[in-house]
C-alpha positions in Angstrom: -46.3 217.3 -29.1 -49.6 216.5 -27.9 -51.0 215.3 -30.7 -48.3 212.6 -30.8 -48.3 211.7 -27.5 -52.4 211.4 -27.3 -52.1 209.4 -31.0 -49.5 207.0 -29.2 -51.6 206.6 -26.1 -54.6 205.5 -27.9 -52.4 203.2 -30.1 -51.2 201.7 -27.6 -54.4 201.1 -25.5 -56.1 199.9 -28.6 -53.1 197.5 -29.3 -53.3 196.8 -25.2 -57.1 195.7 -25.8 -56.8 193.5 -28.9 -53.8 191.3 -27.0 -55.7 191.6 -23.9 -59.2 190.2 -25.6 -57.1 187.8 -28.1 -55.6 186.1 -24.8 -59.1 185.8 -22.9 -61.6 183.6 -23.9 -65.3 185.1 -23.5 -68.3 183.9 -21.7 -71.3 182.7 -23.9 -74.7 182.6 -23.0 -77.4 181.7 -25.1 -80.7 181.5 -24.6 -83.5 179.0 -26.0 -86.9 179.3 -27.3 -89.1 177.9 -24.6 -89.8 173.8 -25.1 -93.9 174.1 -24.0 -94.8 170.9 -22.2 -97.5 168.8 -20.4 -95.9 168.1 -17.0 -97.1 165.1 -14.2 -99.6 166.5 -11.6 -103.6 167.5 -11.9 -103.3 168.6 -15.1 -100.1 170.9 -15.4 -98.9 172.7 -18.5 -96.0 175.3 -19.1 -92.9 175.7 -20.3 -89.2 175.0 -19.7 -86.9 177.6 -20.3 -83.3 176.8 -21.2 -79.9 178.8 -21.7 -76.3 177.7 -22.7 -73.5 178.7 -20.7 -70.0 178.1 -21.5 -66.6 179.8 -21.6 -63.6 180.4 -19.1 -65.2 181.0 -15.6 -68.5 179.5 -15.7 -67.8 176.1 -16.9 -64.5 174.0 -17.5 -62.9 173.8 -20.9 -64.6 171.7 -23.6 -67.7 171.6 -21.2 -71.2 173.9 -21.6 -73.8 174.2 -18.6 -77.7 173.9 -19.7 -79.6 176.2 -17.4 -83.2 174.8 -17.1 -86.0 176.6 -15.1 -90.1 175.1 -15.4 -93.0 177.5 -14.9 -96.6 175.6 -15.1 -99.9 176.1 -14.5 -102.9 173.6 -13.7 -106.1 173.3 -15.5 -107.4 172.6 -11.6 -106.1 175.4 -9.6 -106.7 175.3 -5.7 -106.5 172.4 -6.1 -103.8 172.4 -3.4 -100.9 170.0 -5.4 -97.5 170.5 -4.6 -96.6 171.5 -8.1 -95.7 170.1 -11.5 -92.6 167.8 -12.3 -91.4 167.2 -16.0 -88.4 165.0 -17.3 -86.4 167.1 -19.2 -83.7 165.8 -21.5 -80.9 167.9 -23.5 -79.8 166.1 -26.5 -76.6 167.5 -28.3 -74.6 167.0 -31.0 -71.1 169.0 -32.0 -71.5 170.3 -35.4 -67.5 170.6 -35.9 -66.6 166.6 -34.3 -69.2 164.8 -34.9 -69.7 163.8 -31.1 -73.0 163.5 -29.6 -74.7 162.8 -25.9 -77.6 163.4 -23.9 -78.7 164.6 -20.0 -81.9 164.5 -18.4 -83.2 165.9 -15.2 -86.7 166.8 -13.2 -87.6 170.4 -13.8 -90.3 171.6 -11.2 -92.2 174.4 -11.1 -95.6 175.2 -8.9 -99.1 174.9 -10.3 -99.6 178.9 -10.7 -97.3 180.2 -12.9 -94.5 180.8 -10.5 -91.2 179.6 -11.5 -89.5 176.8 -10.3 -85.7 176.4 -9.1 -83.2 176.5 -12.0 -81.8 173.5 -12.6 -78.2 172.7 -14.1 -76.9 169.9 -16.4 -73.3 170.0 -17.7 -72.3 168.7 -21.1 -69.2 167.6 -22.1 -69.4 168.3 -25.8 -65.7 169.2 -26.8 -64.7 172.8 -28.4 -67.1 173.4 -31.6 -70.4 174.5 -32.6 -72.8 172.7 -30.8 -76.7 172.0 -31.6 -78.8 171.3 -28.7 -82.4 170.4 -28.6 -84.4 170.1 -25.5 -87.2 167.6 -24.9 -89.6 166.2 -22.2 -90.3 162.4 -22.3 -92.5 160.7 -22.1 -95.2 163.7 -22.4 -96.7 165.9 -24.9 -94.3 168.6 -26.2 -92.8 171.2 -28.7 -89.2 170.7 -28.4 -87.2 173.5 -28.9 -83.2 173.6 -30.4 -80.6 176.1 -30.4 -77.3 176.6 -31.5 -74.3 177.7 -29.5 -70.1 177.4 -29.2 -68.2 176.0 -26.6 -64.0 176.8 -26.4 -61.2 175.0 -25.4 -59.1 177.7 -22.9 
């Protein structure tokens, strides 16, 4: 009797489970390799780091959130600036449609190596696989692109 009534239990928590995660779509984050930049100010250098976001919760359906954050440093330091400012721009493309769009914002960040305030853009790319590539204009770069999915729920 036990045996039975522990198999059934765990057959139907498994079965539970699988409905339960079939009928809930996940969250995605995805992180980016850093995009290294020049950035306005005396001198600044740094990176921008990036990650996706998209799934029920965070964002609306069809739509991904680009997280971006700026950390720099100066060639000049004491130099007593107020920090470093970069335009940042997030070209996409969905693999699956076709469709394609861009968003740009200032990331900032202060001369030392601290990190800046994130910074959000929201992309409305559709449900597919979507290929982002993040670039500064109009300085000195190494973009950097990533791949990542975004649901209709």
């Amino acid at each position: 009797m036990w045996k039975y009534t522990g198999r059934a239990t765990l057959v139907a928590a498994a079965t539970a489970g699988l409905l339960l995660g079939a009928t809930t779509p996940a969250s995605a984050m995805t992180p980016f390799k850093p995009t290294y930049t020049l950035a306005t100010g005396w001198t600044c250098a740094g990176q921008i780091d990036a990650t996706a976001l998209s799934g029920q919760g965070i964002t609306r359906s069809g739509e991904a959130e680009m997280r971006l954050r700026g950390t720099f440093w100066s060639a000049t330091p004491g130099s007593h600036q107020s920090g470093c400012t970069v335009t940042t721009t997030v070209e996409w493309r969905n693999l699956d449609t076709g469709a394609g769009g861009s968003a740009a914002t200032v990331v900032a960040g202060g001369p030392s190596g601290q990190p800046g305030p994130e910074v959000g853009l929201t992309l409305a790319t559709g449900a597919g696989r979507i290929e982002a590539t993040i670039r500064t204009t109009p300085l000195a770069h190494l973009p950097s692109t990533g791949e990542f999915a975004v649901s209709e729920f």
